[in-house]
C-alpha positions, -999 to +999 in steps of 0.1 A: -029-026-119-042-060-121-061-070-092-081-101-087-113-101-064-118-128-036-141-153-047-172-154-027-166-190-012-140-173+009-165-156+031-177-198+038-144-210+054-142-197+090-186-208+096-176-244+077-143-252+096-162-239+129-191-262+122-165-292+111-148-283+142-175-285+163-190-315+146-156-334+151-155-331+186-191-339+192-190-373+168-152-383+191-175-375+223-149-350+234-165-316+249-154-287+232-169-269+265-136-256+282-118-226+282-095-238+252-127-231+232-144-205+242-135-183+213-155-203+188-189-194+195-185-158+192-162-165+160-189-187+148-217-157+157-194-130+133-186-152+106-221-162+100-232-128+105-203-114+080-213-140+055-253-133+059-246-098+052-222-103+023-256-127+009-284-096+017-256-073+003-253-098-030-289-102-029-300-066-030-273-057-054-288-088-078-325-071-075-316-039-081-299-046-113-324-071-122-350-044-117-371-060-091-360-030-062-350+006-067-337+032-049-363+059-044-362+094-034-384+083-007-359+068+013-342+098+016-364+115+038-379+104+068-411+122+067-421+103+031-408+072+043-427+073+078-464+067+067-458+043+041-435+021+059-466+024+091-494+014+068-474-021+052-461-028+094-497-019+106-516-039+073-488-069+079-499-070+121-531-072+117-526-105+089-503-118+117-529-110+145-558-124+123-535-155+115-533-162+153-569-159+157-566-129+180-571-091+169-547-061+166-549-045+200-541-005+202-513-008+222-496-032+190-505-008+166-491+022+183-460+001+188-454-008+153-460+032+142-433+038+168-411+013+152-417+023+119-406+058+126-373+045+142-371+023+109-378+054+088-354+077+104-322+048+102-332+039+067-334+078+057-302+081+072-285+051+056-298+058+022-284+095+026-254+080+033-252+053+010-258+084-020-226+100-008-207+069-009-220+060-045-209+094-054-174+090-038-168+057-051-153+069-082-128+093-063-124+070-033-110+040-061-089+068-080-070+072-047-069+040-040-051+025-064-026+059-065-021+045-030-016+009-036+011+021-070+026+040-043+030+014-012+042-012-038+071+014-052+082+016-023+090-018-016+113-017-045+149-001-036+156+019-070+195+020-058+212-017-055+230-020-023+264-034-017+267-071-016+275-072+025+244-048+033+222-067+013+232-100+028+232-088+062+198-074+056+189-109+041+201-134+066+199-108+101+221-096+116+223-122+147+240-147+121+270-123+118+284-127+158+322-129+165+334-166+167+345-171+203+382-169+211+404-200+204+418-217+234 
C-alpha cells in the first residue's frame, strides 16, 4: 500500500482563510456581525485549537526523540506523581507571589496541592492510557490497512457487466425515460 501523509500546512488552512476572511470584510468596512457569519468564530475557536494541539503533539514528539523529555514510570501512578508535581506548583506560586510583591497565602497553597492532585490523577490516567495505545499501534495499523485492501477491493467489480447495465449505471437511470408519444 502506498499511502502519502498530509503535509502539516494542511492543519493552517481553515485558521488562515478564517483570519483572511475576517480581515477582508473588516478592510471593505462590511460587518461580518450577522447571522450569515455566525459559524466562523466557533470554526475559528476549533481550528486554532486543532492546530495548537497538532503543534504541542509535534512538539512533545520532537523532545522526546531528541532526549530532552521522557516518559517515566512516575506518570503512571498517581500517588508518585502527586507530591512532585505539588512541590514544582507550590515552589513556582510562591516565585509568582514573590514576583508580585505579595506572599503565598495558605489558602493558595492548599489550592495548588488540590490542583496538583487533579493534575496527577488525569495525567496518571492519560499516560496509562497512552501505554496501551503505543502497544496497540502495531495491531491497530495491521488492521488497518487489511481494512483499507479490503474497502478498495471492493470497489472493483471482478465480473464485467453487460454494456446496457454498465451504461445505465454510468449515466442514471433518469436519462433513459420513454420519449413522449408522437402527435
Amino acid at each position: 500500500m502506498n499511502r502519502r501523509p498530509l503535509p502539516l500546512w494542511i492543519a493552517a488552512v481553515v485558521p488562515a482563510t478564517l483570519v483572511g476572511h475576517g480581515l477582508a470584510y473588516a478592510l471593505a468596512g462590511r460587518s461580518a456581525s450577522d447571522a450569515h457569519h455566525a459559524w466562523v468564530a466557533p470554526a475559528l475557536e476549533c481550528s486554532l485549537a486543532l492546530l495548537a494541539a497538532l503543534g504541542c503533539a509535534l512538539l512533545a514528539g520532537a523532545l522526546m526523540k531528541a532526549g530532552i523529555m521522557a516518559h517515566t514510570a512516575a506518570e503512571r501512578s498517581t500517588i508518585e506523581l502527586w507530591p512532585r508535581l505539588a512541590l514544582m506548583q507550590l515552589l513556582m506560586f510562591s516565585l509568582m507571589e514573590r514576583a508580585e510583591g505579595t506572599h503565598a497565602g495558605a489558602a493558595g497553597c492548599i489550592i495548588q496541592l488540590a490542583i496538583a492532585l487533579a493534575v496527577a490523577y488525569v495525567l496518571s490516567i492519560f499516560s496509562r492510557l497512552l501505554v496501551r495505545c503505543i502497544a496497540a499501534a502495531g495491531e491497530a495499523c495491521e488492521y488497518l490497512e487489511r481494512l483499507y485492501v479490503k474497502a478498495a477491493a471492493t470497489f472493483i467489480d471482478p465480473q464485467p457487466q453487460c454494456a446496457a447495465y454498465a451504461l445505465a449505471v454510468r449515466a442514471g437511470s433518469a436519462r433513459f425515460k420513454r420519449p413522449p408519444p408522437i402527435g
